[in-house]
Phi, psi and omega in degrees: 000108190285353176287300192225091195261149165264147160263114197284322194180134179228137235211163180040038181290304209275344177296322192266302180077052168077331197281338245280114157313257166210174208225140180235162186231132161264106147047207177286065148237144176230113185245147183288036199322141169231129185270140015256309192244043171226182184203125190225140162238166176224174172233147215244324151030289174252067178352329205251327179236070157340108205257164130274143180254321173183171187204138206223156182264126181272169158324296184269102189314193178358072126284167208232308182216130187245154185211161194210142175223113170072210175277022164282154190231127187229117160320090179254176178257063176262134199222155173189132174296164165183173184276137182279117218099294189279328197091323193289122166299131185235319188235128130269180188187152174184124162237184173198118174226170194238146147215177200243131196238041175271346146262112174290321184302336180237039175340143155212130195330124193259304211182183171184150194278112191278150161315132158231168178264154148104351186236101193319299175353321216257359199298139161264027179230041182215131167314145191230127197252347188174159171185131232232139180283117165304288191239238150302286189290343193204143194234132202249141165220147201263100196250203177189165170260007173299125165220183170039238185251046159214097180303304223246015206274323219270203166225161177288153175197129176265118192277189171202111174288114159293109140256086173259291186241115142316281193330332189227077180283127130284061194328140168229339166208224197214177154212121190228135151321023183336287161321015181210157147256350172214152192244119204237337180194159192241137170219125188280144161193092173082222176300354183236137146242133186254159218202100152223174230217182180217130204276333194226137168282204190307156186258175225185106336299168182304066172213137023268005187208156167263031161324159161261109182278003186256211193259159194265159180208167189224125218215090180276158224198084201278110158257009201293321162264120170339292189304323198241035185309156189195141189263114162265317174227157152228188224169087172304076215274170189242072191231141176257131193213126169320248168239089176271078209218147157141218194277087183216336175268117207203097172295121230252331185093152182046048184053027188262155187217139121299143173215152152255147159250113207275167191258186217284183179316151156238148221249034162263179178274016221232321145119212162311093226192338182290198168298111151301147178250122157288126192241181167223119164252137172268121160246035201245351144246100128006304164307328182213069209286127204239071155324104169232126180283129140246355158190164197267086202262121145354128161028065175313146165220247193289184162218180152208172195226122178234095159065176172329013187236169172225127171240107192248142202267177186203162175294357165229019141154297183187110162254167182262114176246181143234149192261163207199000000 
């Protein structure tokens, strides 16, 4: 009952230690990103007694966001050096690797997406904040032409990935974002991606924190060939917003999207912590992308959306909407 839901059981405290990122559902598996270098699955089979089945150190640090097409598990990275004292950023980093979860108890390393000269897509030095499976066949992932020590010097990009053969992922092009410098989430629905983004990356140097200080801006994105996305609008909006990445974009029907927004930067060590905003973009003209906040939710973080409900996690635990 989404009017009056119970709390049944709260599970991984010592597995997570606190650290948890976010999370995907496999069929009855739940797998975990823990920062910085683990991964815990559980098995869900029986919702009320959550099992672990095991927790593995990946390939790649920080990881950030998982995504999965069939029982590929695909990783992505952002990551960034700095000095110690200054704060000051010098090195990015963004990879994208697989692992294979047909067995959730024994996951195993599949691949990673190589560096090639001559194809930008493919570089492992600009962050990769997220990213979503079209089909089978192709993978959209949320970036910046950003490098070395100016987070916020690029454009937002959207790569287009071959997963045909995990083991042998292929960049194949770009899609780029003048009006954004980093593209943080992706959301799909029929022929259209809305693709959002931040006018600024990491602030640079950190201090006192390395929130993202600029605007959220939003990007539809003409999928009908996979392979070939082409930009029809974007919209910078003067709505402030942090490190707005994860499960936060979820098409809704009749081009309408949820979004959480996360809240803006904070100019304290304590980092993001004010109000976050639940939106609705109307994307049913593409062409002209219609932002509406409806309401201001504590420390918004992901959502998911099930049949008519939005379910958002927030700083004291999970409210409930229904879409109408």
């Amino acid at each position: 009952n989404p009017s009056a839901p119970n709390l049944i059981a709260n599970i991984g405290q010592g597995d997570l230690n606190g650290s948890g990122i976010g999370c995907a559902q496999l069929g009855n598996s739940l797998v975990e990103v823990v920062n910085t270098q683990k991964v815990v699955v559980y098995n869900i089979a029986k919702p009320t007694q959550p099992q672990l089945l095991t927790s593995f150190t990946p390939n790649f640090p920080f990881a950030g966001y998982l995504f999965f097409s069939g029982n590929i598990g695909f990783f992505t990275t952002d990551w960034f050096d700095y000095s110690v004292g200054s704060n000051a950023i010098f090195g990015q980093h963004g990879e994208l690797y697989a692992y294979d979860f047909s067995n959730p108890a024994q996951p195993g390393s599949v691949g990673n997406l190589q560096p090639v000269s001559g194809q930008p897509a493919s570089s492992n030095l600009s962050p990769r904040f997220a990213g979503v499976a079209v089909n089978s066949q192709t993978a959209y992932i949320a970036s910046t032409t950003s490098t070395g020590g100016d987070p916020s010097g690029g454009m937002a990009r959207v790569e287009i990935v071959d997963i045909s053969n995990p083991a042998s992922m292929k960049a194949l092009g770009e899609v780029d974002i003048p009006q954004a410098t980093v593209a943080t989430a992706i959301g799909i629905q029929g022929n259209l991606a809305l693709v959002v983004g931040n006018t600024k990356s990491w602030r640079n140097p950190g201090v006192p924190n390395f929130d993202f200080t600029g605007l959220l801006t939003i990007t539809a994105l003409d999928i009908t060939n996979p392979r070939s996305p082409t930009v029809i609008s974007t919209q910078v909006t003067n709505i402030q917003t942090s490190f707005d990445i994860g499960y936060i974009a979820y098409g809704i029907g009749n081009g309408r999207f949820a979004l959480a927004i996360a809240p803006p930067a904070d100019n304290t060590n304590g980092g993001p912590a004010g109000n976050g905003q639940l939106a609705f973009v109307d994307a049913s003209n593409p062409a002209n992308l219609v932002v509406t906040p409806l309401t201001s939710v504590p420390a918004l973080g992901n959502i998911a959306v099930s049949g008519n409900y939005i379910y958002a996690a927030t700083g004291t635990g999970m409210t409930i909407y229904q879409i109408r």
